[in-house]
C-alpha positions as CSV (number, residue, x, y, z in Angstrom):
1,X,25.1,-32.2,-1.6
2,X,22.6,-29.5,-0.7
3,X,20.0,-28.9,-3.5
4,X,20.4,-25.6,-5.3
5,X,17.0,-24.4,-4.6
6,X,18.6,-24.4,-0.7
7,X,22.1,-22.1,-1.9
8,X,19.6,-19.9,-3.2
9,X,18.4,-19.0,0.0
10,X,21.5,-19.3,1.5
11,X,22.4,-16.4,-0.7
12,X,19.4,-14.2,-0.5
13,X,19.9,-14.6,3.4
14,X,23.8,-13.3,2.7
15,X,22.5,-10.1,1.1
16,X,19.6,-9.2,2.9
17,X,21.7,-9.1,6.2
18,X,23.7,-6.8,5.1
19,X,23.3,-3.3,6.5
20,X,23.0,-0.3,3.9
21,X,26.4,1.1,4.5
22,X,28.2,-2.6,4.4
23,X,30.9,-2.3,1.6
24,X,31.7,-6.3,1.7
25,X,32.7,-7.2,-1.5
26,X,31.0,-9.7,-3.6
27,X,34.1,-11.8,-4.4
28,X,34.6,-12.3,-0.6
29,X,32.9,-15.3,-1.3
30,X,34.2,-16.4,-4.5
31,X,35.2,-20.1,-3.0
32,X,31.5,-21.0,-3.5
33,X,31.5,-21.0,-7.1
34,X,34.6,-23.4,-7.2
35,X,32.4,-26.5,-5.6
36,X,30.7,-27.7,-8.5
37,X,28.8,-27.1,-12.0
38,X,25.0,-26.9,-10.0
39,X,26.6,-24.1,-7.6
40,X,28.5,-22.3,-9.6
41,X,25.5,-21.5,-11.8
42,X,23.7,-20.6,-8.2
43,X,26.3,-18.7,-7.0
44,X,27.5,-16.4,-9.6
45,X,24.2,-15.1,-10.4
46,X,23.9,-13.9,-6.7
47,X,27.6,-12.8,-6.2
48,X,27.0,-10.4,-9.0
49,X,23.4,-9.1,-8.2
50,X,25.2,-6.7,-5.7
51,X,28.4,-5.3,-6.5
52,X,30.9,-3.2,-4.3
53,X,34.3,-2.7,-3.8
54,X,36.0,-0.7,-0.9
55,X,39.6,0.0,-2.5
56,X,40.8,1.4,-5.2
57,X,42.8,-1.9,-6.2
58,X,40.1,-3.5,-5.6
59,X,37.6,-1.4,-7.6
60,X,40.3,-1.5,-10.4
61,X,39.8,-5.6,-10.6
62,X,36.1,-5.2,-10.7
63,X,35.9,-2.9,-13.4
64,X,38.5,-5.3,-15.3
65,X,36.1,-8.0,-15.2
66,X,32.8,-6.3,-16.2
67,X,35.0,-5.1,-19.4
68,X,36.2,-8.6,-20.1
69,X,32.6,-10.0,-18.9
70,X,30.2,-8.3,-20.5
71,X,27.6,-11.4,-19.7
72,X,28.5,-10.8,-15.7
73,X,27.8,-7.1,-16.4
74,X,24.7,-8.2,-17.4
75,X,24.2,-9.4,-14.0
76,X,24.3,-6.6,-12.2
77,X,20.9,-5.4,-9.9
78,X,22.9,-3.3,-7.2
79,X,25.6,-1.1,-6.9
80,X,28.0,-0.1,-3.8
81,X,29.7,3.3,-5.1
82,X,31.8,5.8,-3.5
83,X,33.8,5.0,-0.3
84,X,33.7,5.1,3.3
85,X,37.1,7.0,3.1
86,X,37.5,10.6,2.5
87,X,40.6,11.0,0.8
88,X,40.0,8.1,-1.6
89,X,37.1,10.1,-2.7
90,X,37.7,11.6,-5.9
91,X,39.7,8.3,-6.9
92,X,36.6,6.2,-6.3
93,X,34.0,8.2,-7.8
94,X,35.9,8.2,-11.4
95,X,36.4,4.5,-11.1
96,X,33.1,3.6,-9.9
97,X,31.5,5.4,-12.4
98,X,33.2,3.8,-15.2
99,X,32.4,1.0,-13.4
100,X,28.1,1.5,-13.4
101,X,28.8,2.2,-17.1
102,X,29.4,-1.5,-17.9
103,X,26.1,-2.7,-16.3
104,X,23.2,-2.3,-18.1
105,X,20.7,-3.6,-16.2
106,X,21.3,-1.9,-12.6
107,X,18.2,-0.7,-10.8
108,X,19.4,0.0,-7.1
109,X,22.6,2.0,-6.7
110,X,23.8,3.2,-2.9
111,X,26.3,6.2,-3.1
112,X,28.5,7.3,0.0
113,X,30.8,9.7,0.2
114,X,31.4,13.4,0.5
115,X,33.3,16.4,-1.2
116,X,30.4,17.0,-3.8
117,X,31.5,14.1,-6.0
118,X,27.8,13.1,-6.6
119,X,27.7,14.4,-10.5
120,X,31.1,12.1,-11.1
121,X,29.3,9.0,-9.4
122,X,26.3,9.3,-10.9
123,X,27.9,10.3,-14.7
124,X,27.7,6.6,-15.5
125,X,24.1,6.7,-15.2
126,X,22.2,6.7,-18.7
127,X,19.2,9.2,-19.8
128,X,16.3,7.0,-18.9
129,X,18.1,4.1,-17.5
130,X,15.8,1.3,-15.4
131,X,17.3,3.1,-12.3
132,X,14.4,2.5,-9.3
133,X,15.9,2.9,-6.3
134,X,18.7,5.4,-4.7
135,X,20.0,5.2,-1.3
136,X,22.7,8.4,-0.3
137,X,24.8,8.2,2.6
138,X,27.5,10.2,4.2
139,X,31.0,9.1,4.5
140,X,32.8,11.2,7.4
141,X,35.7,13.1,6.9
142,X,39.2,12.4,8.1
143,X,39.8,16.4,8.8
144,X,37.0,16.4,11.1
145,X,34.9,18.8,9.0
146,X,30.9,19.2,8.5
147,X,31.0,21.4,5.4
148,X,31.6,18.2,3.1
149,X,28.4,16.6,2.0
150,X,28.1,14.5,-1.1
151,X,26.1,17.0,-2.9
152,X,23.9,20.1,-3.5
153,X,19.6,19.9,-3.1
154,X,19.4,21.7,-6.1
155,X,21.9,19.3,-8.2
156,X,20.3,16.4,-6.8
157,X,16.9,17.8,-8.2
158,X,17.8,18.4,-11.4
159,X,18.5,15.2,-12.2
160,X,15.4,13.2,-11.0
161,X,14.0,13.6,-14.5
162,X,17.1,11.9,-15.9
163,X,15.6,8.5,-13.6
164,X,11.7,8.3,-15.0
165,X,11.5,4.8,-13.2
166,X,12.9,5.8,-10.2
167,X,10.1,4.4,-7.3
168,X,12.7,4.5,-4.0
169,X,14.5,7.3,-2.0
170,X,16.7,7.1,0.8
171,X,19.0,9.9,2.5
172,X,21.4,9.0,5.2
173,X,23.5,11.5,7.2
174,X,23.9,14.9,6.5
175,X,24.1,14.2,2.2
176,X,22.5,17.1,1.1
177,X,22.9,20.9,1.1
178,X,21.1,24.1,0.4
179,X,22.8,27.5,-0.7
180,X,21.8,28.6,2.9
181,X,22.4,25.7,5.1
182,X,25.2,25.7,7.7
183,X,26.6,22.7,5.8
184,X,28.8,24.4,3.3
185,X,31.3,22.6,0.3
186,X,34.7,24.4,0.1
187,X,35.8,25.1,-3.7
188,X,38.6,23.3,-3.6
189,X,36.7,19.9,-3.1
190,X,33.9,21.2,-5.4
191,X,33.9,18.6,-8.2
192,X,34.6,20.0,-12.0
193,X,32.0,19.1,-13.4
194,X,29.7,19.8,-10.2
195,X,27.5,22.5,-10.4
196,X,27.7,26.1,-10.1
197,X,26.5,27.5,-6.5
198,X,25.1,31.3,-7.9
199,X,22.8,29.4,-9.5
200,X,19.0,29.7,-8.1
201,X,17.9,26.7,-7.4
202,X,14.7,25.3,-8.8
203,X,11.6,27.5,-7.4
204,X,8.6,25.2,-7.2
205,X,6.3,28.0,-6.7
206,X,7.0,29.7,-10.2
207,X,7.9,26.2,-12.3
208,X,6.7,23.7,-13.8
209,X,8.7,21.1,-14.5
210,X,8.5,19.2,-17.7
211,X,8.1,16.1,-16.9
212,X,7.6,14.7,-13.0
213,X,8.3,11.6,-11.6
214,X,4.9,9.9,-11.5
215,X,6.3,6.7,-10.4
216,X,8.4,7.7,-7.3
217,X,6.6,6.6,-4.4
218,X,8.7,6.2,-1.2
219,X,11.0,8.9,0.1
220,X,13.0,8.2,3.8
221,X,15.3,10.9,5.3
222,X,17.4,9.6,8.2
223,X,19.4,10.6,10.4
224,X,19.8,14.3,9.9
225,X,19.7,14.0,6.2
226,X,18.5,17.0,5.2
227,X,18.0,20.5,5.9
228,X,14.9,22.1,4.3
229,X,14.7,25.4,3.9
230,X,12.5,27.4,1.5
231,X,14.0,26.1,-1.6
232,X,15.2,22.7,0.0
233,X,14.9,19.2,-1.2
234,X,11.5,18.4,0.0
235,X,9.1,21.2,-1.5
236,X,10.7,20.7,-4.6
237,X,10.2,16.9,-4.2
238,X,5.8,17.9,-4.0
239,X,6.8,19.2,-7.4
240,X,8.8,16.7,-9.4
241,X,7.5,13.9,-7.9
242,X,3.7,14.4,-7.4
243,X,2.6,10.9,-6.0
244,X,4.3,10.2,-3.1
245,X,2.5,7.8,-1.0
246,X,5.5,6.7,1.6
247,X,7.5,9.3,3.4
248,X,9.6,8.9,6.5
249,X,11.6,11.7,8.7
250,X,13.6,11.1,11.7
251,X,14.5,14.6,12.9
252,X,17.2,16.2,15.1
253,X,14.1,18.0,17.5
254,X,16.4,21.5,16.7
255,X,16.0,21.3,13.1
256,X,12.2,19.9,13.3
257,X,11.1,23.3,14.6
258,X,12.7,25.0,12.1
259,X,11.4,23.5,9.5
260,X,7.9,22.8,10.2
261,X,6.5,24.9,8.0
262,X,8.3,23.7,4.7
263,X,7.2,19.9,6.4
264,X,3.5,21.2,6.8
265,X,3.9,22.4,3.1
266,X,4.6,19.5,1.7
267,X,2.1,17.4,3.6
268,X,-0.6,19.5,1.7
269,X,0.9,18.9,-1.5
270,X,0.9,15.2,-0.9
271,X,-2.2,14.9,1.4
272,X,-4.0,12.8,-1.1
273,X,-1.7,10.5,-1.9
274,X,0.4,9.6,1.3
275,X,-0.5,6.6,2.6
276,X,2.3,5.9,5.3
277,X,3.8,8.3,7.4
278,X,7.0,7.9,9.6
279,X,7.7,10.8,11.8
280,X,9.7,10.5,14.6
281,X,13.0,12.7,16.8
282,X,15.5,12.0,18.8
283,X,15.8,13.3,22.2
284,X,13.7,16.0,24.1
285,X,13.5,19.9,23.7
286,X,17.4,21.2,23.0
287,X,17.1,24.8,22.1
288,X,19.0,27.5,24.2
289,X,18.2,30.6,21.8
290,X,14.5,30.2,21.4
291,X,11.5,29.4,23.8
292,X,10.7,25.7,23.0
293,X,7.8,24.6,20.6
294,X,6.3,22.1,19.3
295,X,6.6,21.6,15.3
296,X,3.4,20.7,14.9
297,X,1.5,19.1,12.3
298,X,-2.1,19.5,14.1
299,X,-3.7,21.9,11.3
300,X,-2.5,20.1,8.4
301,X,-3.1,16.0,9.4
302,X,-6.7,16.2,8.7
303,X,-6.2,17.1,5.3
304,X,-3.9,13.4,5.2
305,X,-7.1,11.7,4.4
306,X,-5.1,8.1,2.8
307,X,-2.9,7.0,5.9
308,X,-3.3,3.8,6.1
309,X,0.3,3.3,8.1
310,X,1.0,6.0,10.3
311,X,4.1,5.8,12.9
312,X,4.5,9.3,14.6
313,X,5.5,11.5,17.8
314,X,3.5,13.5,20.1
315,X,6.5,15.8,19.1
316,X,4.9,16.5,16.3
317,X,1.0,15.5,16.6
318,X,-1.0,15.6,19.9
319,X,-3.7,12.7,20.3
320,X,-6.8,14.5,20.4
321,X,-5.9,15.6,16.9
322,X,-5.1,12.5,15.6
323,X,-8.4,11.4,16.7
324,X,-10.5,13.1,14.6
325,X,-8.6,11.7,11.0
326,X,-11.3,10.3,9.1
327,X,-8.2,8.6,7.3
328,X,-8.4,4.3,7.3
329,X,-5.4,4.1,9.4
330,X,-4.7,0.4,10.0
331,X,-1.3,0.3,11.9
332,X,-0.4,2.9,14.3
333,X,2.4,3.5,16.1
334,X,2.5,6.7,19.0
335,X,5.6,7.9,20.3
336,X,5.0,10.4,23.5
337,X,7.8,12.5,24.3
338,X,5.8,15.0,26.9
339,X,4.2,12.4,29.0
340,X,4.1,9.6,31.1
341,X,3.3,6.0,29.3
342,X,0.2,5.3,31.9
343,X,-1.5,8.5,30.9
344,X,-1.4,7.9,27.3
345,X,-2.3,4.7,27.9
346,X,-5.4,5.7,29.7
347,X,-6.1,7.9,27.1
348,X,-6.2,6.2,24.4
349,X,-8.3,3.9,26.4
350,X,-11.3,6.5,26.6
351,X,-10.8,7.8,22.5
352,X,-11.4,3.8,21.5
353,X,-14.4,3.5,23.4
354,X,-15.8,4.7,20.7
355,X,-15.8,2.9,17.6
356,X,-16.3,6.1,15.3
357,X,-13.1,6.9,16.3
358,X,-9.9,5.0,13.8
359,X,-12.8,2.1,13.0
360,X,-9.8,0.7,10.2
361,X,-7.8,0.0,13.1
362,X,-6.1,-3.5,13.1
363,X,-3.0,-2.9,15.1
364,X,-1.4,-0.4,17.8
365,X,1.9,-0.3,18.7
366,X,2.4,2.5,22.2
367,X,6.5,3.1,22.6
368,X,7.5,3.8,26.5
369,X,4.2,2.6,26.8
370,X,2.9,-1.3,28.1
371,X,0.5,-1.3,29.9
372,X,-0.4,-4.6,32.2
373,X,-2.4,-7.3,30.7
374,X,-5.6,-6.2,32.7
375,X,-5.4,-2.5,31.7
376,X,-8.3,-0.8,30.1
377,X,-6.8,-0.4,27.0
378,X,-5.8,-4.0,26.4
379,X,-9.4,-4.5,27.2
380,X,-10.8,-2.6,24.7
381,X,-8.4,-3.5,21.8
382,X,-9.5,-7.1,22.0
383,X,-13.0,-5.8,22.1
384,X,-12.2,-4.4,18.7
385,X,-10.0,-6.8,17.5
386,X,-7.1,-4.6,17.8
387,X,-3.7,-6.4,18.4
388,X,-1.9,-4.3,20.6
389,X,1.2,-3.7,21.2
390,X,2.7,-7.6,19.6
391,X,5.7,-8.9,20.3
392,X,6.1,-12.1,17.8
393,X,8.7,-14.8,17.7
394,X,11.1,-13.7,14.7
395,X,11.1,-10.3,16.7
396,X,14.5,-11.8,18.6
397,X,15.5,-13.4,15.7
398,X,18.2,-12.4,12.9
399,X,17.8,-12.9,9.2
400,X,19.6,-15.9,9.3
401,X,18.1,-17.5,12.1
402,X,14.8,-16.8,10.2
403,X,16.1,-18.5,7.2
404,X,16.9,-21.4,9.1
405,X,13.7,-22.1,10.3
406,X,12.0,-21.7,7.0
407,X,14.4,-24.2,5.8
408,X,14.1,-26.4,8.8
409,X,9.6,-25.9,7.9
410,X,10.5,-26.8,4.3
411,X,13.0,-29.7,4.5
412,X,12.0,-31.7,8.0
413,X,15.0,-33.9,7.5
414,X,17.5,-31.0,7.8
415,X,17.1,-30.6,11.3
């Protein structure tokens, strides 16, 4: 019989494989607890860690058991709500929130879905609950429309001080809207108890709010999450939640020019706090209406004087600007959309010659970029002691292969 210290890994491998917007159920594998006493102690504090349920019979069963359960409620870490399914939308979000209700201890909850149901999925959610983490998604809709995001900016905003422990952030897909955006909630699918749209949204010029997040940290926007215009999600973020050290954007290249200037804003606001910095596009140039231009962050990055992690595009930041940071940047990762890989290579190759320039530097990754093994640049990285570009073993390997050959390291006798 395998030791229970061993079906605990077994089980932390399970749920860190699974991808952000994978709705397995935990019951799926209920047959593990049914082995004996030693596992089913093992297993039933893991199949409850993370709950989810992707039907509404399903979701039903779940919330039957947390009522009659209350010490498996207790359980409870992470939540699955909303659905990947428009039209069960308004369904789910009443019976999922019932559901977070019954567990008192939850501090990661991911929500998908659409139609503005976010106040509904989120009612469950106590006045300064042990809430830390909150990952939005998406789901897409079976009419083929854009206008149906899960929520409003403003909405979402306003209830940030309801979560005072809240360290993570994550937005997936277009989530999130703005008064002005072109992503617009019809009324009909407006939930009741929603918010009201002629409301101004919160103006983080004039404001102060009472009391900011000091403890969120990390905020990721992927995918097209977000929008930002002048009263968008991320200048009021500088605001409610001061200390930001972690912020990562992947951009649609269209929308990063037209919001460089609300980007640049907040960078200021954060500049002495950010420590990591992910800012990447997709794609080349794709405007037809205006000349194109680069969304550049030159004039602001020097002010970013904390990086420590910084992985970035030249879309955004040319290299003789990021150069001159007197920040202790450690890990670096360049993206070059203009050029060729050979002439950033050789580039960079000429900067690190001198040892004034990024002297924290411990590794540097190039993308569309490798160089052969006697190029300059290789050269002078082992000079430094700079690992360049690495390519290590578990790179090709999945999480469970990884797991296997810690368990294989740990117990010889396994193999």
């Amino acid at each position: 019989m395998l030791p229970p210290e061993i079906l605990d890994i077994v089980f932390v491998t399970l749920l860190e494989s699974r991808d952000w917007d994978d709705f397995r159920p935990q019951y799926a594998y209920h047959a593990l607890l049914l082995v004996n006493h030693h596992w089913h102690n093992v297993a039933i504090r893991h199949l409850y860690h993370t709950i989810a349920a992707n039907s509404h019979l399903k979701s039903q069963n779940l919330l039957e058991t947390l009522e009659n359960h209350p010490d498996i409620a207790a359980l409870v870490r992470g939540a699955r709500l909303g659905t990947l399914i428009f039209k069960r939308s308004q369904d789910s979000a009443h019976i999922h929130a019932k559901i977070i209700a019954k567990c008192p201890n939850v501090n990661k909850i991911w929500v998908t879905g659409c139609g503005g149901f976010f106040n509904t999925l989120m009612g469950g959610i106590k006045l300064g609950t042990k809430l830390e983490e909150i990952l939005l998604s998406r789901s897409d809709s079976e009419e083929g429309s854009d206008d149906l995001v899960l929520c409003q900016s403003r909405n979402f905003v306003e209830n940030l001080p309801r979560w005072p422990r809240l360290g993570h952030l994550s937005f997936y897909g277009p989530v999130l809207c703005d008064e002005s955006d072109e992503f617009r909630l019809r009324s009909r699918l407006l939930d009741p108890h929603g918010w009201n749209t002629e409301d101004t949204f919160f103006d983080s010029e004039s404001s102060t709010p009472s009391s900011p997040n000091q403890n969120l940290r990390q905020v990721r926007f992927m995918e097209n999450a977000i929008t930002f215009t002048e009263h968008g999600m991320l200048p009021n973020l500088t605001v409610l939640a001061p200390c930001v050290e972690a912020l990562s954007i992947h951009y649609r290249n269209w929308h990063a020019q037209l919001h460089a200037p609300y980007l640049k804003t907040s960078l200021g606001r954060w500049s002495s706090h950010l420590r990591e910095l992910y800012l990447t596009s997709s794609g080349g140039y794709i405007t037809s209406s205006m000349p194109p231009r680069r969304p550049s962050i030159d004039d602001v990055f020097l002010q970013l004087t904390a990086l420590r992690i910084l992985d970035i595009s030249s879309f955004f930041l040319l290299l003789h600007t990021l150069v001159r940071t007197t920040a202790p940047i450690e890990r670096l990762i360049f993206w070059d959309h203009l050029r060729t890989g050979d002439i950033i290579c050789n580039e960079l190759g000429q900067y690190l010659e001198n040892e004034d320039v990024l002297p924290s530097l411990r590794l540097l990754q190039t993308r569309r970029c490798n160089p052969p093994k006697d190029h300059p640049v290789r050269n002078i990285c082992r000079l430094r002691g700079v690992v360049f570009n690495p390519l290590t073993p578990t790179q090709t390997m999945g999480p469970i292969e990884e797991a296997m050959l810690d368990l294989t390291t740990r117990y010889p006798t396994l193999e």
